[in-house]
PAZAPA-4460 file (N, C-alpha, C; in steps of 0.05 Angstrom, whole numbers, plus 32768, in hexadecimal, padded with zeros to 4 digits):
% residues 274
    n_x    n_y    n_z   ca_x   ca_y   ca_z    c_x    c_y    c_z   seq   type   mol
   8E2A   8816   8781   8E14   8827   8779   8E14   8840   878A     1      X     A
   8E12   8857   877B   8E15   886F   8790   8DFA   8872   879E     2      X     A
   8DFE   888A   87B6   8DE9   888B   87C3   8DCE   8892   87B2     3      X     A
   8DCE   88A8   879F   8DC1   88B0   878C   8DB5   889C   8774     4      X     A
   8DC5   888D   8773   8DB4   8870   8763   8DAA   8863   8771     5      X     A
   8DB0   8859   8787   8DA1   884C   8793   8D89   885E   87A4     6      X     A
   8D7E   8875   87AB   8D70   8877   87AC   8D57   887A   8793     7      X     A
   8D64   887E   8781   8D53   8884   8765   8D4A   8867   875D     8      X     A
   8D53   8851   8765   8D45   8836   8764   8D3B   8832   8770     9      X     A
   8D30   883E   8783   8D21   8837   87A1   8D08   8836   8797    10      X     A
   8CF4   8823   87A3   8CDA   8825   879D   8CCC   8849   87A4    11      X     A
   8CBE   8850   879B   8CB3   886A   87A8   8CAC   8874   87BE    12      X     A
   8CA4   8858   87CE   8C98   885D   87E7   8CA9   8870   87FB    13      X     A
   8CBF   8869   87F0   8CD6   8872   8803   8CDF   888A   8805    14      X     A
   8CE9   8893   87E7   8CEE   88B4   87ED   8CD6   88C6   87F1    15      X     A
   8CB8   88BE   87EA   8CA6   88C6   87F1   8C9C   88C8   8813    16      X     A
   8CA5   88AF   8820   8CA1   88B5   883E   8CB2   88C2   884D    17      X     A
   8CC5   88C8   883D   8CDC   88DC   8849   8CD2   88F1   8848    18      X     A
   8CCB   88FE   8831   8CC8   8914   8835   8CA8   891C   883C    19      X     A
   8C96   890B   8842   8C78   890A   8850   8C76   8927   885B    20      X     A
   8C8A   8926   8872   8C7C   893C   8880   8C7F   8955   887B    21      X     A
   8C96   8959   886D   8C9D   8971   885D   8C7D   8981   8848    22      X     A
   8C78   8967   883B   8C6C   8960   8829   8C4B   896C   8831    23      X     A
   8C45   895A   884E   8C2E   8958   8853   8C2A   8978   885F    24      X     A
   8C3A   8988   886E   8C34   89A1   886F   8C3E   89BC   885D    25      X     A
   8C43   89B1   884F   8C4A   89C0   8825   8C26   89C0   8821    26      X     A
   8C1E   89AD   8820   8C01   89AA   8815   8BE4   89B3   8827    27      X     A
   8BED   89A6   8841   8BD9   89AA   8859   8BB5   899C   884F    28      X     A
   8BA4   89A6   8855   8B96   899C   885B   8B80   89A2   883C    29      X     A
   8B83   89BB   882E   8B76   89B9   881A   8B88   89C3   8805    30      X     A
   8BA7   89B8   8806   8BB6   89C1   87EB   8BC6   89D5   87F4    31      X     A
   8BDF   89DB   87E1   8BEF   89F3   87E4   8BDE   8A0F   87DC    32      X     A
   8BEA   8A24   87D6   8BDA   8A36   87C3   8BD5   8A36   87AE    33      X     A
   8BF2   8A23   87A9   8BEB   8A1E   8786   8BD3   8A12   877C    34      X     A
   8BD2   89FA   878C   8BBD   89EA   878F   8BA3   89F9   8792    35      X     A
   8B9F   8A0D   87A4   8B84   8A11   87A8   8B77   8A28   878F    36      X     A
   8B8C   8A3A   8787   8B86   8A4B   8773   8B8C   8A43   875F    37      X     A
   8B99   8A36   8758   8B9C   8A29   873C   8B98   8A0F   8736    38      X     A
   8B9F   8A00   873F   8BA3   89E2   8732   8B85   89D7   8735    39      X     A
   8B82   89DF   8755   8B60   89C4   8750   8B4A   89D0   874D    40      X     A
   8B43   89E8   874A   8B2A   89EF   873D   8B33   89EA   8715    41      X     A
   8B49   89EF   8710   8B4B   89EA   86F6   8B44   89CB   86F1    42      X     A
   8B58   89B6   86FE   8B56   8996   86FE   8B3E   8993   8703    43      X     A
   8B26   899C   8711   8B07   8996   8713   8AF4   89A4   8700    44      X     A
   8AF5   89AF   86EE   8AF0   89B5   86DE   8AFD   89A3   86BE    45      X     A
   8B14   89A2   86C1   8B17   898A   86AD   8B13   8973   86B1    46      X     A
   8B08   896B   86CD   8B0B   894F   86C9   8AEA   8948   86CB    47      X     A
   8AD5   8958   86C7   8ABD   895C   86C9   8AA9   894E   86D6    48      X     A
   8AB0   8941   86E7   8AA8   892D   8700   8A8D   8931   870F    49      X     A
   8A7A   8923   8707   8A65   8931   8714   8A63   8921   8736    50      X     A
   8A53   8923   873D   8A45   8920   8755   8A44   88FB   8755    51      X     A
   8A4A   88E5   8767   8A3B   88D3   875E   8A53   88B9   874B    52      X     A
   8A5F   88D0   8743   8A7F   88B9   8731   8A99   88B9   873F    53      X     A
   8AA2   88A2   873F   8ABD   889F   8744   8AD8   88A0   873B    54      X     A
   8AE6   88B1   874D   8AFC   88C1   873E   8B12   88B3   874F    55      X     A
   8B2E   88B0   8740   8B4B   88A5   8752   8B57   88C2   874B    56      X     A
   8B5F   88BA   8766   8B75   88D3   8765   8B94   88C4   8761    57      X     A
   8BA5   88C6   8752   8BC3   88AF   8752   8BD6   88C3   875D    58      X     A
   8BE5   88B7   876A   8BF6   88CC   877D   8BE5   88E5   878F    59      X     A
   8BD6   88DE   87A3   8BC6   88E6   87AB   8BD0   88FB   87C4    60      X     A
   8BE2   88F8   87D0   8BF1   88FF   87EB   8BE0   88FB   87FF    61      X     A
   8BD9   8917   880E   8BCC   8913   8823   8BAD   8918   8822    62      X     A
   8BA7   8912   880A   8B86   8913   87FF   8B81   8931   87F3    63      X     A
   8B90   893F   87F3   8B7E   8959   87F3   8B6C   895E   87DB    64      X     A
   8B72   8953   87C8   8B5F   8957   87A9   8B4C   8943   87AE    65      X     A
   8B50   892A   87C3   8B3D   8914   87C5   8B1E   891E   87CE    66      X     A
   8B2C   8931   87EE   8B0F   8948   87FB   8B02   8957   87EF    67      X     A
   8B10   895A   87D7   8B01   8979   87CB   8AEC   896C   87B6    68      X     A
   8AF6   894E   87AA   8AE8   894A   879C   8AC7   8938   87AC    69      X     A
   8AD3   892F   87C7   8AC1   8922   87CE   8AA9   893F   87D8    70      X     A
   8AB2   895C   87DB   8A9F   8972   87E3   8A8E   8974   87D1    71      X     A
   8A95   8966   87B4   8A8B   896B   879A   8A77   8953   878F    72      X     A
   8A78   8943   87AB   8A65   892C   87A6   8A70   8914   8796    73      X     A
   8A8B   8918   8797   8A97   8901   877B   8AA7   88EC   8792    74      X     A
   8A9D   88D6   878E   8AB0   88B8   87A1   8AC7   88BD   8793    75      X     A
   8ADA   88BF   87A9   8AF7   88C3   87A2   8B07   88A9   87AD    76      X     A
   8B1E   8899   879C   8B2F   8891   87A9   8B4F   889B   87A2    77      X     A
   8B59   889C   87B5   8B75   88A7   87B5   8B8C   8890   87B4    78      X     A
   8B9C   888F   87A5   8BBC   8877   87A5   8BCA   8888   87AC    79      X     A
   8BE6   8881   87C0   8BF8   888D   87C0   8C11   887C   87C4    80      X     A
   8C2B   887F   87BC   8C47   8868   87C6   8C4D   8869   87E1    81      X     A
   8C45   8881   87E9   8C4C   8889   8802   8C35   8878   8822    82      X     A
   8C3E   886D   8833   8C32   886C   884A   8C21   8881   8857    83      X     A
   8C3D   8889   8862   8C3D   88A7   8872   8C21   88BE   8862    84      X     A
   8C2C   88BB   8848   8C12   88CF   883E   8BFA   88C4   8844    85      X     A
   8BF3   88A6   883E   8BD9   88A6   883D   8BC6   889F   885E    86      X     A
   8BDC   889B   886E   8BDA   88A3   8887   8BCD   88C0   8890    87      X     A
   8BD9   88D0   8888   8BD2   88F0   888D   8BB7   88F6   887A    88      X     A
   8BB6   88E0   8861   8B9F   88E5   884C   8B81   88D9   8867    89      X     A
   8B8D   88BE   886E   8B78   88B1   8886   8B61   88BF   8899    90      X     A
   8B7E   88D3   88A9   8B79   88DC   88C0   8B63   88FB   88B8    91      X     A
   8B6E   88FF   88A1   8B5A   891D   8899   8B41   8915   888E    92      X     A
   8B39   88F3   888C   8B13   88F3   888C   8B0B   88F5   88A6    93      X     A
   8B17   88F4   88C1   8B11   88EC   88D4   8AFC   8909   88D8    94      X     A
   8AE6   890D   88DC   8ACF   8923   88DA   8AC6   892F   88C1    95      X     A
   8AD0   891B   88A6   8AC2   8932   8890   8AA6   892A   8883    96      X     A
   8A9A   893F   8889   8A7F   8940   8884   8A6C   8930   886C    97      X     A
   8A62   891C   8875   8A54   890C   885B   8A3C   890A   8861    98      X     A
   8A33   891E   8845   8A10   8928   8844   8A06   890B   883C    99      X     A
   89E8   890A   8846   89DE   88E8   883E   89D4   88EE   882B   100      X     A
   89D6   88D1   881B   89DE   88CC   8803   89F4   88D3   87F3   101      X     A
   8A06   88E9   87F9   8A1F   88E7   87F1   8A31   88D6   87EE   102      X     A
   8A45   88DE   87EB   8A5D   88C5   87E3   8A67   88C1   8809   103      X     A
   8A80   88AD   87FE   8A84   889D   881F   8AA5   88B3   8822   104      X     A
   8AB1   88B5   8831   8AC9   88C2   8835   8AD5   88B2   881C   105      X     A
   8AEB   88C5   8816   8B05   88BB   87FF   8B0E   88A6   8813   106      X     A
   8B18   8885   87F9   8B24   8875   8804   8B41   887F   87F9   107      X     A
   8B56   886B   8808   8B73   8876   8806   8B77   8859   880A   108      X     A
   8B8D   8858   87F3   8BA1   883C   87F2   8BB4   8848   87E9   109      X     A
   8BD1   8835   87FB   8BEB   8835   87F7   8BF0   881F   87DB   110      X     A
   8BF6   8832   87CC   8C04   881D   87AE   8C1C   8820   879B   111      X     A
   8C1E   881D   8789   8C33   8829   8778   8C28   882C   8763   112      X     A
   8C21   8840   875C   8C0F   884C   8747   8C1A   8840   8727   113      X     A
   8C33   8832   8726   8C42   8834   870B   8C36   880A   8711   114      X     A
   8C2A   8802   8719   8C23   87EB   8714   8C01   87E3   8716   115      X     A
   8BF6   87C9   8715   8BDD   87BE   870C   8BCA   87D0   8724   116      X     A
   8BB9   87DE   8720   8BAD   87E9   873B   8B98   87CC   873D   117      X     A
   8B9B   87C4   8758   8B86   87B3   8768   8B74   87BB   877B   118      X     A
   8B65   87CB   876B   8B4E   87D7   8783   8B2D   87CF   8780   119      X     A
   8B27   87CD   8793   8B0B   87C8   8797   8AFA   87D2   8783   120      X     A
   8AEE   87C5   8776   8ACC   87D8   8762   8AE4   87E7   8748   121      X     A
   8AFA   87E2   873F   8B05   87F5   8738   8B04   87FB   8722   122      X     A
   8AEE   880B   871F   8AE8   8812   8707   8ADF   882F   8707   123      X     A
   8AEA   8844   86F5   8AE2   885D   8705   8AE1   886F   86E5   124      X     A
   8AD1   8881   86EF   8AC1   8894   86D6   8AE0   88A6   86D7   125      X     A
   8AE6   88AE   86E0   8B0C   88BF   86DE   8B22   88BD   86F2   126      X     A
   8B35   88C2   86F2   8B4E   88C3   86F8   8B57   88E2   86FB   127      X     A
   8B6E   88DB   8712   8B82   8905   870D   8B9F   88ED   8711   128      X     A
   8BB0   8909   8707   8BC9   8901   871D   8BD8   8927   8717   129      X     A
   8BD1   8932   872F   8BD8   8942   8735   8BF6   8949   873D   130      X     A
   8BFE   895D   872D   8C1E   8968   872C   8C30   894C   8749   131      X     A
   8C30   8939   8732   8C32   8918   873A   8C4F   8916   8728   132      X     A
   8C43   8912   8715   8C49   88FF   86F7   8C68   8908   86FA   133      X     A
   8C6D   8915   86FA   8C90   8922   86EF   8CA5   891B   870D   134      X     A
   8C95   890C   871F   8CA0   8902   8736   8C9C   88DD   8735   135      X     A
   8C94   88DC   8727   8C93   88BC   8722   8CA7   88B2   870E   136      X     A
   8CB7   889A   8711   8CC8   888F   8702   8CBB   8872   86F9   137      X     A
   8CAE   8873   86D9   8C9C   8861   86C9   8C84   8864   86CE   138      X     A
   8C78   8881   86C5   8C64   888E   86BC   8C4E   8881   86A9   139      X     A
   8C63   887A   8696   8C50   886B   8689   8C41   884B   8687   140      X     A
   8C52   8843   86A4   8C46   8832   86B3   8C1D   8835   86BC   141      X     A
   8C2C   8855   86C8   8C18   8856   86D0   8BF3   8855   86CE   142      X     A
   8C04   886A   86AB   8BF3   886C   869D   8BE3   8858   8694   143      X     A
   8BF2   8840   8690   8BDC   8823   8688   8BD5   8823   86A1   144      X     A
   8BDD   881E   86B6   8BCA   8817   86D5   8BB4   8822   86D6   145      X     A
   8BB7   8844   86CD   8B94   884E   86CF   8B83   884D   86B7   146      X     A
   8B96   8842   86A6   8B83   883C   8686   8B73   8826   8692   147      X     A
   8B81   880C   86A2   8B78   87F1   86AE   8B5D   87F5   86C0   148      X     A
   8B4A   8814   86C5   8B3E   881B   86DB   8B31   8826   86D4   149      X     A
   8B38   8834   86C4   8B20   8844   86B0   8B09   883D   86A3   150      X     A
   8AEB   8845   86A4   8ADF   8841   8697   8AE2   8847   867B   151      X     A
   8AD9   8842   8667   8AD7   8848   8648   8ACA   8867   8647   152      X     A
   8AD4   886D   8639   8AD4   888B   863B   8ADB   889C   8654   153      X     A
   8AF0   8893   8666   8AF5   88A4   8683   8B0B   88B5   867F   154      X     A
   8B0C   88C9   8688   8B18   88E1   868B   8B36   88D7   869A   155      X     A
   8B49   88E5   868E   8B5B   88E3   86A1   8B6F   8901   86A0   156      X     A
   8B71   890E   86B8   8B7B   892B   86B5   8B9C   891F   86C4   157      X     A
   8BB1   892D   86B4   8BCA   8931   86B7   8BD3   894A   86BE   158      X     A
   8BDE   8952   86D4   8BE0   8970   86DD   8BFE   896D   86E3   159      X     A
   8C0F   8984   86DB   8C32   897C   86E0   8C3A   899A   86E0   160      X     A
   8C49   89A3   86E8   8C54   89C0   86E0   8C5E   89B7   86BF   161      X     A
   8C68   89D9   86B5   8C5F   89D0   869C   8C82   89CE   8693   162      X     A
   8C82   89AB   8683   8C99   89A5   867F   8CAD   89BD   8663   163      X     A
   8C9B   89D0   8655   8CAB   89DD   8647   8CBB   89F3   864F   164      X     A
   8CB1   89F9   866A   8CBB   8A19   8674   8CCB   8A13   8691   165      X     A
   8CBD   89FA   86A1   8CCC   89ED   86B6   8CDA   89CC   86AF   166      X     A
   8CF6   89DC   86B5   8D08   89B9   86AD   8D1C   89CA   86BE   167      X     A
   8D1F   89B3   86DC   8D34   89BE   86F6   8D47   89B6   86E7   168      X     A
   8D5D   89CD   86F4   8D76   89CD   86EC   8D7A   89D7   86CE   169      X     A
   8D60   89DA   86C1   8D6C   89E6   86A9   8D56   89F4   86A5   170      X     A
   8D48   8A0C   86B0   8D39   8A20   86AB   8D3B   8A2F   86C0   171      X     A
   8D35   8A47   86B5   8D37   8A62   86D1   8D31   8A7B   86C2   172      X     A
   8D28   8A93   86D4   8D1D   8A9B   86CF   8D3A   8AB5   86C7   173      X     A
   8D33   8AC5   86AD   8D4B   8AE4   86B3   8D3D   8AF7   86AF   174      X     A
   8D55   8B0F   86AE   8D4C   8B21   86AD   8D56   8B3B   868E   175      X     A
   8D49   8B3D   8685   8D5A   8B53   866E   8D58   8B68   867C   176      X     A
   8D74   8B71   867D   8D6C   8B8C   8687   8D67   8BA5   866B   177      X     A
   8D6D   8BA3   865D   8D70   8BB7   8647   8D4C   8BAE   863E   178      X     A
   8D41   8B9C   863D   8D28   8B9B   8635   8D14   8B9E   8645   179      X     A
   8D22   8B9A   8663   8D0F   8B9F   867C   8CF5   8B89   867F   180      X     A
   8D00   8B73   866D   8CF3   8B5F   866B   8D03   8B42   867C   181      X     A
   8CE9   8B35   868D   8CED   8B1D   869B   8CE6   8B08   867E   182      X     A
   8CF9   8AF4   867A   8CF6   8ADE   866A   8CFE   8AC4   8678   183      X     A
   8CF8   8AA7   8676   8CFF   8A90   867A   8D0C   8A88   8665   184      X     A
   8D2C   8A7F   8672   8D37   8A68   8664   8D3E   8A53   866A   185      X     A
   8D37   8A41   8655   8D3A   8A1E   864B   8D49   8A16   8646   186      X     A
   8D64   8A09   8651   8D7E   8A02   8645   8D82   89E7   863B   187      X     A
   8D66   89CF   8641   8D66   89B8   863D   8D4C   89B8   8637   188      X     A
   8D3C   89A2   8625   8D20   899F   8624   8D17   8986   861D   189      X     A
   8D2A   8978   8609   8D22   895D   8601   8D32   8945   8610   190      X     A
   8D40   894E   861D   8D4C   8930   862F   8D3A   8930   8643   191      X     A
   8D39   8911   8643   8D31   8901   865E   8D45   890E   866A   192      X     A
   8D39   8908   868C   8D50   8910   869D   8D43   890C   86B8   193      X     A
   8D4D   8907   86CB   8D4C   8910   86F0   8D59   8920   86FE   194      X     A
   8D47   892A   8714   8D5E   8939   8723   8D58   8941   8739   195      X     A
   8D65   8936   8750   8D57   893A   876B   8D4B   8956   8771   196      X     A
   8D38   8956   8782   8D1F   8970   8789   8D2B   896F   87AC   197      X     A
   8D3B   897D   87B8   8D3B   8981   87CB   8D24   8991   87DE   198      X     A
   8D1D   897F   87F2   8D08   8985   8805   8D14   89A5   881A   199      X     A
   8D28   89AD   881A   8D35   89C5   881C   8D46   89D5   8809   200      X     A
   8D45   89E3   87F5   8D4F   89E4   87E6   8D69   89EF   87E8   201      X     A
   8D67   8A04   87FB   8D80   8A0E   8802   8D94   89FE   880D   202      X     A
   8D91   89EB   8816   8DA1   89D8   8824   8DB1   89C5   8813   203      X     A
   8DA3   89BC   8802   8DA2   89AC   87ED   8DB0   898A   87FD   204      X     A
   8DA9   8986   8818   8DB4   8968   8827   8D9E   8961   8830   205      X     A
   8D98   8950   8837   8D84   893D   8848   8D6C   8935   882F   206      X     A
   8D56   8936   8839   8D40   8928   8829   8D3D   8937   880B   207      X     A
   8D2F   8926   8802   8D39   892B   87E3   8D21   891A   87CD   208      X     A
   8D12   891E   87C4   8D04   8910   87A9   8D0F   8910   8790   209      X     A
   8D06   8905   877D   8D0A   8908   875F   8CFF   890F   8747   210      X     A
   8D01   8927   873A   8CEC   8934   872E   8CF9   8928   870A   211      X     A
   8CE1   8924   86FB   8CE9   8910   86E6   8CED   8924   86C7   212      X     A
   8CF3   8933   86BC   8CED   8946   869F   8CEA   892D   8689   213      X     A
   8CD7   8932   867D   8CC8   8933   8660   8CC5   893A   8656   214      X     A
   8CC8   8938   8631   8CB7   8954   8625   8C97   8948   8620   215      X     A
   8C91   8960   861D   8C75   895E   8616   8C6A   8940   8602   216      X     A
   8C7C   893B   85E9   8C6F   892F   85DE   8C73   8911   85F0   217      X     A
   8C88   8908   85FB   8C8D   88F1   860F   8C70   88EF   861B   218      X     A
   8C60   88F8   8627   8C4F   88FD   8635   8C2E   88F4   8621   219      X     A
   8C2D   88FF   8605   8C1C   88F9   85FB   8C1D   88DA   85F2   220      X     A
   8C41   88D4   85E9   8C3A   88B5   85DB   8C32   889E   85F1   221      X     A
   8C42   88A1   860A   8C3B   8895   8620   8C16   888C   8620   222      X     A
   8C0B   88AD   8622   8BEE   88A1   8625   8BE1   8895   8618   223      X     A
   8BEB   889E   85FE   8BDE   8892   85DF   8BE3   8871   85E7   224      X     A
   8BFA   886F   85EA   8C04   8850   85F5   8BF8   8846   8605   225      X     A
   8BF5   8853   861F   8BDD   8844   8635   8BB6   8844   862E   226      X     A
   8BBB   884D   8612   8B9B   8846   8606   8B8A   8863   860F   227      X     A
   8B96   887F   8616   8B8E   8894   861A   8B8E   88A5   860A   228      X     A
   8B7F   88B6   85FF   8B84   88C4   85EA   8B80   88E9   85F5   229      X     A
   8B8F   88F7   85F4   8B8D   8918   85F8   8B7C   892A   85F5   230      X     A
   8B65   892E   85FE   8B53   8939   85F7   8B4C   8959   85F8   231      X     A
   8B65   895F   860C   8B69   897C   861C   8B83   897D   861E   232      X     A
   8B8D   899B   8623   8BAB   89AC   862B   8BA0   89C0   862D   233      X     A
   8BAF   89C6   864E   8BAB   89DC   8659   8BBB   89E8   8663   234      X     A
   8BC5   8A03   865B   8BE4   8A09   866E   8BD9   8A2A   867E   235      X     A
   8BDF   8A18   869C   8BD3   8A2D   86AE   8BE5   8A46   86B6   236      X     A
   8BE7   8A57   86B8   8BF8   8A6D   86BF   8BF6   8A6B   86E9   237      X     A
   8C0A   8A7F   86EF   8C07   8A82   8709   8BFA   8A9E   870B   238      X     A
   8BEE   8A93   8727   8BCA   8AAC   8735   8BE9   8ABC   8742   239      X     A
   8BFD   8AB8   874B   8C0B   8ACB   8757   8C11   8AEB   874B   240      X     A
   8C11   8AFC   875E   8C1D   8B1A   874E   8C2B   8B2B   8762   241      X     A
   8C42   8B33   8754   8C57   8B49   8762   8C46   8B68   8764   242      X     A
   8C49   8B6C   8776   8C35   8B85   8780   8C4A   8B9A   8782   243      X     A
   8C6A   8B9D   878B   8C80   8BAA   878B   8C94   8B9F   8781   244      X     A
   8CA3   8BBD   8779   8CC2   8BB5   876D   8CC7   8BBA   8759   245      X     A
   8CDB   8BC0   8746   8CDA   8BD6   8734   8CD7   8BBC   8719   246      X     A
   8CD6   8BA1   8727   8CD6   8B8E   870F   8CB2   8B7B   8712   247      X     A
   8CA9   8B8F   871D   8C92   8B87   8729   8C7A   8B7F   870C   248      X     A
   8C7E   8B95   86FC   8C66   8B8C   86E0   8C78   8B7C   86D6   249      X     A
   8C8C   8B7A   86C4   8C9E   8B63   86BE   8C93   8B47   86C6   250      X     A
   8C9E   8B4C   86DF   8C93   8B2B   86F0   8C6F   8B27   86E8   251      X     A
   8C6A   8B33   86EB   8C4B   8B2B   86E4   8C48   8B26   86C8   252      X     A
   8C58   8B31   86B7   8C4B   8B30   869B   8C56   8B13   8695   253      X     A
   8C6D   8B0E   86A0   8C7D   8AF1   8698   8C6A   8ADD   86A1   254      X     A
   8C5D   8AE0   86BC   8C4E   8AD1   86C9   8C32   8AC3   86B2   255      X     A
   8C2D   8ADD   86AA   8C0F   8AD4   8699   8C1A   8ACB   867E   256      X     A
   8C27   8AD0   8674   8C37   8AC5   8657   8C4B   8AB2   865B   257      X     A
   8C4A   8AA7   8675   8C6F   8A86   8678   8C53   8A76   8688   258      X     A
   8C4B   8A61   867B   8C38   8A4D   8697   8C47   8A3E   86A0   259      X     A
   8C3B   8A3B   86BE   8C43   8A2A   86D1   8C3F   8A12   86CF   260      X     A
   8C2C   8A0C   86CC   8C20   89F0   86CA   8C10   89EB   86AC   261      X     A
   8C13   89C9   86AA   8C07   89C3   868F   8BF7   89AD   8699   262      X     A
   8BDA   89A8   868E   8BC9   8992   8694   8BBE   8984   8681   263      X     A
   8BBE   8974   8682   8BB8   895C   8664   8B9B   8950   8675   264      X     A
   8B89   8947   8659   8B77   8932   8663   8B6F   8922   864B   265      X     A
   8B73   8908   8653   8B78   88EF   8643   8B5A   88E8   8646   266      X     A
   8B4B   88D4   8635   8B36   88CD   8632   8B3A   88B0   8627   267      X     A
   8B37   889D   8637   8B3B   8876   8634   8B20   8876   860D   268      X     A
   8B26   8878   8603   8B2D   8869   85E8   8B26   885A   85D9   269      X     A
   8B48   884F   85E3   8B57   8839   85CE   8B69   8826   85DF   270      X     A
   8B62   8808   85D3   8B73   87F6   85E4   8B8F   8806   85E4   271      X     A
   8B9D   87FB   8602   8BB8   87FB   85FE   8BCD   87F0   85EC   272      X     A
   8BDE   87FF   85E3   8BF0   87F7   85CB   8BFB   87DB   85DA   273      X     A
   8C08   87C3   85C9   8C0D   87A8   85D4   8C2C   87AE   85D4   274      X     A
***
């Protein structure tokens, strides 16, 4: 078995605690930028969570969507495969502010999100799994685990970059020069596939995860299958903008017309298919 298969059979925990620390200061304490300007004011808004209900976060890392939601009054618990992460998820309740009667700090458990979740009370008004899903191998594992958790009628938000415009190794960005237009091309779209995500890219040796491509519709039958049904699609663009350079409007126009990210939200239903 080569080195590359055998890490791709590895339970998760593993290439995930490898790359922890990389990981845990990528994100820091309230998210990357992506995260803070885009992803989780959008994901809190779709996932409409009031004050008072309990929300899982699946693939949680080092809590950061867990805090934001507990600022928002909502009991959060976080799963993650990783140790190391939910270690670093631990150590960042250590002082966070809980108004009385509010909720208690986000709990954090080490699990594997693609099997039976065994958690305390577990029964919860919604679910996230934040730009997660396309790094997990049997997704649609998962998907029944948080169907298994869900209240009847609970929300569940899917946030991923967006699989039609990003597929590594076979999308990138060009350039026309005769049209002076920036376009994205797609050279693959409907195969399954993997392909290591190097934690340095330039280097392309040492630590390393595995990022999963789907198409879109893979994604819907799955939920339909775990007894979730689609209730929302949202494809976010990036808040970034080129301020210089003679390809400077280009890049921006591509930016607001190519999205970055796509977010689904499933709504529990219908039993799971047998």
């Amino acid at each position: 078995m080569s080195e590359e298969t055998s890490r791709g059979a590895r339970a998760p925990r593993g290439a995930w605690d490898e790359a922890a620390d990389w990981y845990d200061q990528l994100v820091g304490d309230e998210g990357s930028e992506y995260h803070r300007h885009v992803v989780f004011p959008r994901t809190l808004r779709l996932l409409e969570a009031g004050a008072g209900q309990r929300v899982l976060d699946v693939a949680c890392g080092q809590g950061a969507f867990c805090r934001l939601l507990h600022q928002q009054g909502v009991q959060a618990t976080g799963i993650d495969a990783s140790e190391k992460l939910i270690r670093a998820a631990r150590r960042r309740n250590e002082g966070l502010a809980c108004a009385e009667g509010g909720p208690a700090p986000p709990q954090y458990v080490v699990a594997d999100v693609r099997r039976r979740l065994r958690l305390t009370n577990a029964v919860f008004d919604a679910a996230v799994c934040i730009l997660a899903v396309q790094n997990i191998d049997g997704p649609a594992d998962m998907f029944r685990a948080v169907a298994q958790v869900l209240r009847g009628g609970g929300r569940f938000v899917v946030v991923m970059t967006h699989p039609c415009f990003r597929s590594p190794g076979y999308s990138s960005w060009g350039w026309d020069e005769t049209a002076r237009v920036q376009y994205r091309r797609v050279d693959r779209y409907m195969s399954l596939r993997k392909e290591p995500i190097f934690t340095h890219p330039g280097r392309k040796t040492g630590q390393y995860t595995w990022t999963y491509h789907r198409p879109l519709q893979w994604y819907f039958k799955a939920l339909r299958e775990a007894g979730l049904v689609v209730d929302a699609l949202e494809e976010w663009t990036s808040h970034k903008q080129s301020t210089s350079g003679p390809r400077a409007a280009a890049e921006n126009a591509a930016r607001r017309e190519i999205p970055l990210f796509l977010a689904l939200r499933a709504v529990k239903c219908l039993p799971p298919a047998s």
